[in-house]
C-alpha atoms as an extended CHARMM CRD file, in Angstrom:
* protein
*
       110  EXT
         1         1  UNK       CA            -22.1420000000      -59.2610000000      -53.4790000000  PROA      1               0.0000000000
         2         2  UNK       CA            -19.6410000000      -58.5640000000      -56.4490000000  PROA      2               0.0000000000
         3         3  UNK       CA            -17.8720000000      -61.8710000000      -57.9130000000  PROA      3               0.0000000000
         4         4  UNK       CA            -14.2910000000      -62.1200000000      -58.0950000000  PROA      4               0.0000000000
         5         5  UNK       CA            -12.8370000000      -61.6020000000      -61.1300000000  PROA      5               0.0000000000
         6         6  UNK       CA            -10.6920000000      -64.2700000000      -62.4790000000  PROA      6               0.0000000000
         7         7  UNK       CA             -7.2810000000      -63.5410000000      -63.7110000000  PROA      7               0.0000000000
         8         8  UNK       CA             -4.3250000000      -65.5680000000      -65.1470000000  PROA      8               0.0000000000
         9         9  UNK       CA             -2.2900000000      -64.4410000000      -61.9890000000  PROA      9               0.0000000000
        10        10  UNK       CA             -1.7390000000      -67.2420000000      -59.3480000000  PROA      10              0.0000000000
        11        11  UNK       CA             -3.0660000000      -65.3780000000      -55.8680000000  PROA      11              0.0000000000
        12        12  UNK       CA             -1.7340000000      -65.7130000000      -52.5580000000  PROA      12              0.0000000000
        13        13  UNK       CA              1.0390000000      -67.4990000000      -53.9060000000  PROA      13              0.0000000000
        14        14  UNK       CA              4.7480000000      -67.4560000000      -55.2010000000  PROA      14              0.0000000000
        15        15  UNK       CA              4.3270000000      -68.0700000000      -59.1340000000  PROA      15              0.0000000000
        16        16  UNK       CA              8.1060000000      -68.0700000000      -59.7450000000  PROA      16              0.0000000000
        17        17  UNK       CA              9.0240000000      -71.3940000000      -57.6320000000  PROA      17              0.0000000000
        18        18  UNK       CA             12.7130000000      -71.2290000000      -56.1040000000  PROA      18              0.0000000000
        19        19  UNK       CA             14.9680000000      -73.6160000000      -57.6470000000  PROA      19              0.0000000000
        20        20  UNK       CA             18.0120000000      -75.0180000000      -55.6970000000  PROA      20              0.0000000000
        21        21  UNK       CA             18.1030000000      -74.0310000000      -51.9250000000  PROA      21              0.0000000000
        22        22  UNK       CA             15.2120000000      -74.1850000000      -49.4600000000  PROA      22              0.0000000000
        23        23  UNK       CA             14.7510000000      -71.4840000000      -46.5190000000  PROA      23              0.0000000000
        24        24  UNK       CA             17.0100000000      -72.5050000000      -43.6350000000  PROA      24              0.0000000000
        25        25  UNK       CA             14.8260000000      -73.5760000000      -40.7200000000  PROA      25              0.0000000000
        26        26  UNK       CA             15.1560000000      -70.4310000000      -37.8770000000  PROA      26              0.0000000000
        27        27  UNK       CA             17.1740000000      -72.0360000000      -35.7950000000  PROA      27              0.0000000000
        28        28  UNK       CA             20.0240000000      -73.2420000000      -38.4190000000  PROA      28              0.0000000000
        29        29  UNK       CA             20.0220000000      -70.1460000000      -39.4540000000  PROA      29              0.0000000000
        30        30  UNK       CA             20.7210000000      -68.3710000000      -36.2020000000  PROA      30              0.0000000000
        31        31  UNK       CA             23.6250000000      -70.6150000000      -35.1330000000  PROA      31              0.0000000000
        32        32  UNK       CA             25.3760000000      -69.5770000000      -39.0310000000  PROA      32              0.0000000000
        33        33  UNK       CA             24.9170000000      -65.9850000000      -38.0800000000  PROA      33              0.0000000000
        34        34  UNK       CA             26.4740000000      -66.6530000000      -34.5320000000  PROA      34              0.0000000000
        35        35  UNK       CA             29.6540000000      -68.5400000000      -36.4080000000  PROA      35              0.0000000000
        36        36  UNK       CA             29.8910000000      -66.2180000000      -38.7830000000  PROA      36              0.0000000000
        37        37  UNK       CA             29.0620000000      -62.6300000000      -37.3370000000  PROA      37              0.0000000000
        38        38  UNK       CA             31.1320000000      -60.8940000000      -40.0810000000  PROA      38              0.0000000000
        39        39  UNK       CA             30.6880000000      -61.3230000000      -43.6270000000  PROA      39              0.0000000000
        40        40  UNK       CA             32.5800000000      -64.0350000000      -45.5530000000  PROA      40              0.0000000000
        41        41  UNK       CA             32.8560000000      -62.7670000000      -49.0410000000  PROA      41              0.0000000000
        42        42  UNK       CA             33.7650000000      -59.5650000000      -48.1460000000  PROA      42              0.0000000000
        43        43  UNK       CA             33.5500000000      -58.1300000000      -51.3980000000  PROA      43              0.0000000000
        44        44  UNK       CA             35.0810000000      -54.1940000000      -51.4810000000  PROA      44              0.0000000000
        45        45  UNK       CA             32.7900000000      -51.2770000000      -52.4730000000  PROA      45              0.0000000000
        46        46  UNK       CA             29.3350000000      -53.7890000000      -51.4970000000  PROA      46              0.0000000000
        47        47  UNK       CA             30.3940000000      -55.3550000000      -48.0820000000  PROA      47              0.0000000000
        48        48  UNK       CA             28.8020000000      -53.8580000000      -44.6910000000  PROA      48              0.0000000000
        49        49  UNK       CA             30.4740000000      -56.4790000000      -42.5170000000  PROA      49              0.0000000000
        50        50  UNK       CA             27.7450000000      -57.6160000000      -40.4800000000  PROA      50              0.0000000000
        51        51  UNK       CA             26.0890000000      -61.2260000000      -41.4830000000  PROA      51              0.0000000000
        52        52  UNK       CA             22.3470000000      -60.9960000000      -41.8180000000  PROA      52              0.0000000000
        53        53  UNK       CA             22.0340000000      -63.7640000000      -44.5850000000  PROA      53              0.0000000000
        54        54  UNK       CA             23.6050000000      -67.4480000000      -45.0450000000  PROA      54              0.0000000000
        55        55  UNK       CA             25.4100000000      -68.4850000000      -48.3410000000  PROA      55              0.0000000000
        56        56  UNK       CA             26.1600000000      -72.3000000000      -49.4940000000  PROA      56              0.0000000000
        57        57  UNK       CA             29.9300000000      -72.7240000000      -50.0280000000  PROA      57              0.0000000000
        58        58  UNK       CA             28.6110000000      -75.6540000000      -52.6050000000  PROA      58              0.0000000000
        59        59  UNK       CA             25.1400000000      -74.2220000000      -54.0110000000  PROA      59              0.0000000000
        60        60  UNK       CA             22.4150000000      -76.3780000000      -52.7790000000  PROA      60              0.0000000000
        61        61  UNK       CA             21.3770000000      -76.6520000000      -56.7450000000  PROA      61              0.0000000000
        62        62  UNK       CA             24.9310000000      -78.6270000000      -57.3900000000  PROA      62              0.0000000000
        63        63  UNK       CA             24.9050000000      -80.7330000000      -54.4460000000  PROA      63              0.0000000000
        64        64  UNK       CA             25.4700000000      -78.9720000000      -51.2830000000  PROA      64              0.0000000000
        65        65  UNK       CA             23.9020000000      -79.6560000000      -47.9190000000  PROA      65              0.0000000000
        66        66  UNK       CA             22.1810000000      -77.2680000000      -45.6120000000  PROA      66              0.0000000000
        67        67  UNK       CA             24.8700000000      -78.2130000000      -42.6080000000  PROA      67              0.0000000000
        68        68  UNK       CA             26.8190000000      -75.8590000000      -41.1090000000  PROA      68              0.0000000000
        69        69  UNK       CA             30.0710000000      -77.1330000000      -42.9650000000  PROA      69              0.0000000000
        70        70  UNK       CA             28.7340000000      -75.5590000000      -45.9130000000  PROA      70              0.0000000000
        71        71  UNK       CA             26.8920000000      -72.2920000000      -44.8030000000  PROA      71              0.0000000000
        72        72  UNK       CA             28.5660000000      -68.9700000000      -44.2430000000  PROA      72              0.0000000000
        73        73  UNK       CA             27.3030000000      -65.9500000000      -43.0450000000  PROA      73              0.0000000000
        74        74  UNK       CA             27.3000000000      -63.0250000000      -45.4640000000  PROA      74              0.0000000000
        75        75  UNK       CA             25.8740000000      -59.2840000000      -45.5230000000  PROA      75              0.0000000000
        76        76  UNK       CA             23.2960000000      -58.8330000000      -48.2800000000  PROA      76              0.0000000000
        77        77  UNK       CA             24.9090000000      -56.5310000000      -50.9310000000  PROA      77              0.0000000000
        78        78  UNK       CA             27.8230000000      -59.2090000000      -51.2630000000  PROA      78              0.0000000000
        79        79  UNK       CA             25.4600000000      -62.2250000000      -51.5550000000  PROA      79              0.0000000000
        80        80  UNK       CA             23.3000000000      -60.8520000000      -54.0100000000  PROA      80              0.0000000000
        81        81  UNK       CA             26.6380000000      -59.4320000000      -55.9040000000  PROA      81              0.0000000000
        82        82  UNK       CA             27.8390000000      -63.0430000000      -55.6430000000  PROA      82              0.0000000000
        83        83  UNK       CA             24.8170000000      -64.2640000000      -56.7310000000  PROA      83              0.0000000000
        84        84  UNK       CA             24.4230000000      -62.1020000000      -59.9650000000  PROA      84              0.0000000000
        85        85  UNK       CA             27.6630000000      -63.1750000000      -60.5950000000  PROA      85              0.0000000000
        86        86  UNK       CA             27.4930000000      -67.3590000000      -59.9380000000  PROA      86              0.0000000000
        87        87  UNK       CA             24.4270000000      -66.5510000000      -62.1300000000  PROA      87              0.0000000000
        88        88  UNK       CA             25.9470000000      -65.1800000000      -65.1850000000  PROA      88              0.0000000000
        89        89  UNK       CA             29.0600000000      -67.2900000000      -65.3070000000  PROA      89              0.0000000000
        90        90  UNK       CA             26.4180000000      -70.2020000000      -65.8570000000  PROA      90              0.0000000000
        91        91  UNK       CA             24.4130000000      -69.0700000000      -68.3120000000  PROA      91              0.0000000000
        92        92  UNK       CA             27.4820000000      -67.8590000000      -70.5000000000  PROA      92              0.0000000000
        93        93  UNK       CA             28.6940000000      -71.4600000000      -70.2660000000  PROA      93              0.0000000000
        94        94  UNK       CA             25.4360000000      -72.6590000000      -71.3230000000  PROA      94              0.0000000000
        95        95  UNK       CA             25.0580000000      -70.4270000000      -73.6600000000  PROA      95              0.0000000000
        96        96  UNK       CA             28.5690000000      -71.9560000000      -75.2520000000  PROA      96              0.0000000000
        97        97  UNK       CA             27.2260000000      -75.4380000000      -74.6600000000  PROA      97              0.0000000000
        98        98  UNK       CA             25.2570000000      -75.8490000000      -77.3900000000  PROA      98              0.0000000000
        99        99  UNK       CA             28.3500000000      -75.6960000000      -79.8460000000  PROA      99              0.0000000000
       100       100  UNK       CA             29.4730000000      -78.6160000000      -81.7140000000  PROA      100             0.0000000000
       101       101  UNK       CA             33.1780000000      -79.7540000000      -79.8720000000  PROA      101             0.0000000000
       102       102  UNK       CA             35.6980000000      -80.0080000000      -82.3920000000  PROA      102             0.0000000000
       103       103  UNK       CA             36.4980000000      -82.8620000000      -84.3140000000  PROA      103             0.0000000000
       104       104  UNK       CA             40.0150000000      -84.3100000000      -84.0350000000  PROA      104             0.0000000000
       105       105  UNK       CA             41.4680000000      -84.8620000000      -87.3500000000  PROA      105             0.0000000000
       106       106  UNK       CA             40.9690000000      -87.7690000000      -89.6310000000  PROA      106             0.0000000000
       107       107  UNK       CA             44.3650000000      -88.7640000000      -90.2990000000  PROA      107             0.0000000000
       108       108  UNK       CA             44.9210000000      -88.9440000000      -85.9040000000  PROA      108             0.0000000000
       109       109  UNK       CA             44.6570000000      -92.5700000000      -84.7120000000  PROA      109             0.0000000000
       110       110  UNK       CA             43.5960000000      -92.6710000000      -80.4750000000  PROA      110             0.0000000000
């Protein structure tokens, strides 16, 4: 019998843990797709119009709720477009965060 090696590598497992939104239990998701057969965001040159994934109207990471209020259906070249997107427009503005916020001048009274 050969021993295992041991790596640094988690096995079996998802190393990179999902921040923000959980998976959608089956059925939540199915009644979404029903609403929403078409896709919401509709964005030209990625959309194929049919809804095969859901999207939070308020990102689960700021707040939103997994009820059908705030779920859309979406096709998957516009919700990972989206994504990308969402994604980039937050780390620019955290990227500009970390600069000091000007000073209003000495001589103005509040």
């Amino acid at each position: 019998m050969t021993a295992k090696r041991r790596t640094g590598w988690p096995t079996g497992q998802r190393h990179n843990q999902r921040r923000g939104a959980r998976r959608l239990p089956e059925k939540l998701r199915q009644k979404v797709l029903k609403e929403w057969p078409h896709c919401w965001l509709r964005i030209p040159g990625y959309c194929i119009d049919a809804s095969t994934q859901c999207h939070h109207v308020v990102d689960a990471a700021d707040g939103g709720t997994d009820t059908l209020d705030n779920l859309r259906g979406v096709c998957k070249p516009c919700h990972t477009r989206h994504s990308a997107q969402v994604s980039q427009r937050k780390s620019v503005a955290a990227a500009w965060d970390w600069k000091r916020k000007p000073e209003k001048h000495p001589g103005v009274l509040d």
